[in-house]
Steps between C-alpha positions, in 0.01 A plus 500: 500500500741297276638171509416247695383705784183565341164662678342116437758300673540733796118468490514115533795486743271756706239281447676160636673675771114584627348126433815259604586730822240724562296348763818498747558830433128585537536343865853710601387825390176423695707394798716807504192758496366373773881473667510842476179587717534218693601691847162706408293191516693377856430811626112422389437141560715541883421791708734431736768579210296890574638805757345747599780791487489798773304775304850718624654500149846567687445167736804281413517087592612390841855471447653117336625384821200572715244308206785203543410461871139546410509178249770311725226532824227418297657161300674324802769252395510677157801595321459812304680496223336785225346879544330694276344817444199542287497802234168607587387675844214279513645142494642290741883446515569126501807283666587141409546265828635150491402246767658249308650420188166409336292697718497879353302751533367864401410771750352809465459765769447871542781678453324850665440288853699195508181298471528098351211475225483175410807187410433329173698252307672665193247389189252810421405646151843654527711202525289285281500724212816671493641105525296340246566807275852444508501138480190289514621371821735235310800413677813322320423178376672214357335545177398909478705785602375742760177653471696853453671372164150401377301791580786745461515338125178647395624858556650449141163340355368841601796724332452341187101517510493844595772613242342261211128627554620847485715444231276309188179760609489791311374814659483364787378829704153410315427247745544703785125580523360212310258220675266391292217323661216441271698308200518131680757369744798461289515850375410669889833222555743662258433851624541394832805339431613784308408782722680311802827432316460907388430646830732233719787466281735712731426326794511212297861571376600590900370161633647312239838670611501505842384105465824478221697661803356220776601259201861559477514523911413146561697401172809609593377366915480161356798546238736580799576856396313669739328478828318711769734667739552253807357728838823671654629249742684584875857313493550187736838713591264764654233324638780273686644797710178564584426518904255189582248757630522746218178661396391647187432877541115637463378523150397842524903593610585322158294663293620819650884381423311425118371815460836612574668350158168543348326841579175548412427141443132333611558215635219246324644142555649325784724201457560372862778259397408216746733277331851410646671807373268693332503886514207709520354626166320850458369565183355766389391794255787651288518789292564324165220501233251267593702372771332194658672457860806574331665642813653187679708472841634206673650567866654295740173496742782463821720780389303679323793536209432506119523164337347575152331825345350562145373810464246577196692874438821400307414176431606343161238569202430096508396475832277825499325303145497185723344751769200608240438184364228370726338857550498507123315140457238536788414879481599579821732825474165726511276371709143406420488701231753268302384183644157555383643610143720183540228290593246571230776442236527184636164386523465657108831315394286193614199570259688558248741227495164303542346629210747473298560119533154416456482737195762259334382215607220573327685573204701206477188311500412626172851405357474244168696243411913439652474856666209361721707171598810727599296747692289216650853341588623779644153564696514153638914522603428867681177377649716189665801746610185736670375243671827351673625869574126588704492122658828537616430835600156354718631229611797713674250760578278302671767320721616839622150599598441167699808536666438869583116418655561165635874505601660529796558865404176611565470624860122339554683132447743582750380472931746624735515253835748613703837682496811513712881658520822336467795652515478748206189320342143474517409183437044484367307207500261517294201328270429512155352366200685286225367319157151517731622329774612637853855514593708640785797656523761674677712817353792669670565892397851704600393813681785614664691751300842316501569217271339207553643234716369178373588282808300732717193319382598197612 
């Protein structure tokens, strides 16, 4: 190399990338293999999660409207608001029911019989990692952005250390094989960091990408320039012609009408669009490469007519690469097969970020003279910046947990008392627990399936 990009100062900047931000990155890449066989571990720690599938290979699920009956009769005074199917035969599909703004919950039944397995608030391995992957559970604050900005941030702290290492070693494919255990600590250290960066750097390269890609998202979110797609809306001109006694048609007729635009498509997510004016959302598998639910409808769940469709075949080359990212990051496009090979280059990533911090830590304590001040300096600064990143990041962390196990979100806080109908409502008394202390309370939920009429509560 010649000028000032030199095989020595891409070996120091590789160096202070691992000692000033290392340890954070050490903590996401940690995070996200265990994100990506998280499910696996719900599926271990909560048997109820478990089905046991008809040994009939050709049995097929009860169809979606007879499982909504099945979760509506067993969750009284529930709103359903969320279906979805699981990708493999032996897990539970899951809906999301709402008794109340703050009150949400997961539950999982048998899609083969119809049978309720268990309801469960929303935090599992699944949740927790997945969310503190993406952004240590930090919310906006008045003096640090959002936890995705921060995290998302490192994505380039791995580019550069996966490019640099790759670049100042020479003959690099030496290390592939190399651990050397009986020549001290330091030198089993370098190997290992050396063999990791050799065998991960692909994987390396992809993360870093994808995480470049979840970068510019929430840049240009916060920037202005972009945003998620609102949910397809039902006009107020519409809904106002409506008859008062107008009822939405059965779900399994509007799937039908969907499969109608949509042939072929397998229906995996239900949006029920509760909300004033919300259409019905089926999303599910398309045909584009690594398409992730990229089939979407909206219908008018009265009429039954077409309010929104994106279809994955003939979509725009952006949004079938916005379609692959997250397959792409988390392994999931082949299975277990990829999630395991996902996984393990995550937990190796880890090791060798690890290592390689310690190994120049170690290094700059054997610095002379001004060089040791500077690195000392800079070992002090980074340590501070480490520090306030992970105690913002378990402080935040730890407030989401509380509120997750000791909220009024968990269904063991919450005692039903009684319940009656008014009008189109169903108003629940009920008990629960708050900050430790008992509390009552009453909550009123819409279950006719007109609008709501307010004043009928009254």
């Amino acid at each position: 190399m010649r000028g000032w990009l030199t095989k020595k100062r891409l070996f120091a900047f590789h160096g202070w990338l691992g000692l000033t931000l290392g340890l954070p990155l050490f903590i996401i890449c940690l995070a996200g293999a265990c994100a990506v066989m998280a499910p696996e571990l719900d599926r271990v720690l909560h048997p109820d999660m478990r089905v046991t599938p008809p040994a009939d290979l050709s049995a097929r699920p009860l169809p979606w409207g007879t499982l909504l009956e099945k979760v509506r009769e067993a969750c009284p005074g529930a709103e359903v608001s969320m279906m979805d199917a699981a990708d493999d035969r032996g897990e539970a599909w899951t809906a999301v029911i709402n008794y109340s703004p703050r009150d949400s919950r997961l539950v999982f039944f048998d899609p083969f019989n119809g049978e309720i397995k268990s309801q469960r608030t929303h935090f599992n391995a699944r949740s927790f990692f997945r969310i503190f992957h993406k952004q240590f559970y930090i919310l906006d604050g008045k003096f640090w952005p959002h936890g995705r900005l921060i995290v998302c941030s490192f994505a380039i702290v791995l580019l550069f250390a996966a490019v640099t290492g790759l670049m100042f070693y020479a003959g690099w494919w030496k290390h592939l094989f190399r651990l050397r255990f009986a020549k001290g600590l330091r030198v089993f250290l370098s190997d290992l960091h050396r063999f990791v960066g050799v065998w991960t750097f692909v994987l390396a390269v992809l993360f870093a990408v994808t995480g470049l890609w979840y970068l510019t998202e929430r840049v240009m979110e916060d920037l202005g320039v972009a945003e998620h797609d609102p949910l397809p809306k039902i006009s107020e001109k519409v809904r106002a012609i409506r008859p008062a006694n107008n009822i939405p048609l059965p779900l399994d007729e509007l799937i039908t009408r969907a499969h109608g635009a949509v042939p072929g498509m397998r229906v995996k997510t239900i949006l029920l669009g509760n909300q004033p004016g919300g259409a019905l959302g089926l999303w599910g598998e398309g045909a584009g490469f690594l398409g992730d639910k990229s089939d979407r409808i909206y219908l008018d769940s009265h009429t039954g007519e077409i309010v929104s469709l994106a279809k994955a075949e003939g979509a725009s080359f952006g949004s079938k690469l916005e379609g692959m990212v997250n397959p792409l990051h988390f392994g999931r496009f082949g299975g277990l097969f990829t999630k395991v090979i996902w996984t393990a280059a995550g937990f190796a990533l880890s090791a060798g970020i690890l290592a390689g911090a310690y190994i120049r830590w170690m290094r700059t304590r054997r610095m002379e003279g001004g060089a040791s001040r500077a690195a000392t300096a800079w070992s002090r600064a980074s340590l501070f910046l480490n520090l306030l990143i992970l105690g913002l990041a378990g402080v935040s962390t730890v407030g989401f947990i509380r509120n997750q196990i000791e909220g009024p979100m968990n269904p063991d806080r919450r005692t039903r008392i009684g319940e009656s109908q008014v009008g189109s409502w169903q108003v629940e008394a009920f008990r629960h627990q708050r900050d430790g202390k008992p509390n009552a309370g009453v909550a009123f939920h819409f279950i006719s399936e007109g609008e709501p009429n307010f004043r009928a509560a009254h």
